[in-house]
PLY file of the C-alpha trace (Angstrom):
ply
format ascii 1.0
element vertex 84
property float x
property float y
property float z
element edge 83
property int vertex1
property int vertex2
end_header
-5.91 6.05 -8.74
-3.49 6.48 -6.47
0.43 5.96 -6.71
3.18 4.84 -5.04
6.79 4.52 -5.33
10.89 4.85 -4.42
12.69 8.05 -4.64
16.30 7.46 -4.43
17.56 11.48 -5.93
17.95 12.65 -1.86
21.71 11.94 -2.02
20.95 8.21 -1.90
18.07 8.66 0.58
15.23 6.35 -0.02
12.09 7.63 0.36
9.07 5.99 -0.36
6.08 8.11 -1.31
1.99 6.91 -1.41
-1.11 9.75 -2.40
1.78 12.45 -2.78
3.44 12.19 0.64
6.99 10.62 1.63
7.70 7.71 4.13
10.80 7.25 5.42
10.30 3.80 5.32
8.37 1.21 3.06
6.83 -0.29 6.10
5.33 3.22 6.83
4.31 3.41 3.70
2.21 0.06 3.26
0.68 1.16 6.73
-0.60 4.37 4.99
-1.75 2.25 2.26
-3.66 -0.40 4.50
-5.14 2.56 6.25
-6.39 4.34 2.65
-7.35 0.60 1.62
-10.13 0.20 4.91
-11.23 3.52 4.67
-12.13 3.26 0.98
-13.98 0.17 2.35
-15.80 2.11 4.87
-16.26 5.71 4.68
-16.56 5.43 0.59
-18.50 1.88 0.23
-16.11 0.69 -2.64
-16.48 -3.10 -2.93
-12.59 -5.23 -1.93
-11.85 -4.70 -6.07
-12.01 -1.57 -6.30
-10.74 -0.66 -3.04
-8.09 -3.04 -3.74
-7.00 -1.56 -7.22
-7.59 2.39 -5.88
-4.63 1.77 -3.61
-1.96 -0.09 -5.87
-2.63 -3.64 -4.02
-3.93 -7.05 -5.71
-6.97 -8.54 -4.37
-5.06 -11.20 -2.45
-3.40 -8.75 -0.98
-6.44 -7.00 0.48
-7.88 -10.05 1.42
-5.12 -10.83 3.75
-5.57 -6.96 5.12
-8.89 -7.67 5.52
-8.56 -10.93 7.41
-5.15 -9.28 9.58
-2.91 -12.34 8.33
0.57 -12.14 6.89
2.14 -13.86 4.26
2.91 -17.53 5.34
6.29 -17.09 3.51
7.12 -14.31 6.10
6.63 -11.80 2.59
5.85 -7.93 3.26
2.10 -8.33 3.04
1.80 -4.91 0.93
3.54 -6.37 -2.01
4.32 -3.04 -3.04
5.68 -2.36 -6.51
8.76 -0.34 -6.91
8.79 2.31 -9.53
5.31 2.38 -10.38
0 1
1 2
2 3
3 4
4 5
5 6
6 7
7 8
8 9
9 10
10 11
11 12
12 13
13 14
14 15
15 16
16 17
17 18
18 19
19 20
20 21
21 22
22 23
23 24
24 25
25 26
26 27
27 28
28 29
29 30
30 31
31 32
32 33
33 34
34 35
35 36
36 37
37 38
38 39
39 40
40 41
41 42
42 43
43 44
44 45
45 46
46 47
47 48
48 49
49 50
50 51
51 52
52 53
53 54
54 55
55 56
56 57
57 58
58 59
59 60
60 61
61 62
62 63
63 64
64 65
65 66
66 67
67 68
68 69
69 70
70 71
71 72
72 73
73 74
74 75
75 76
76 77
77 78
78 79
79 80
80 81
81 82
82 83
């Protein structure tokens, strides 16, 4: 399973790391973690659970990746867990 999460020990730097590599941002980061999510889905045939769960993202979640909508509440659609 893969992890995610915020490193803040740069000097107060935020960095946001996802499979062992840092994102200056969150957003980048969620956009790595879409990207991992579809090509579980496609290249290694893993059903929406377990694609879902591989990448640190609830089902709803992947469903909305799946489907390219956003959150109605204007949420970040990766739902991203912080210290995980």
């Amino acid at each position: 399973m893969t992890r995610s999460h915020r490193n803040e020990d740069r000097g107060g730097e935020h960095r946001w790391t996802f499979n062992g590599v840092e994102y200056p941002t969150r957003k980048l980061m969620c956009e790595a973690r879409r990207a991992e999510y579809v090509r579980l889905l496609d290249e290694e045939g893993m059903n929406f659970t377990q694609a879902a769960h591989a990448v640190g993202v609830s089902k709803r979640t992947g469903k909305a990746w799946r489907n390219g909508r956003t959150r109605a509440t204007g949420r970040n659609e990766c739902m991203c867990s912080i210290g995980s």
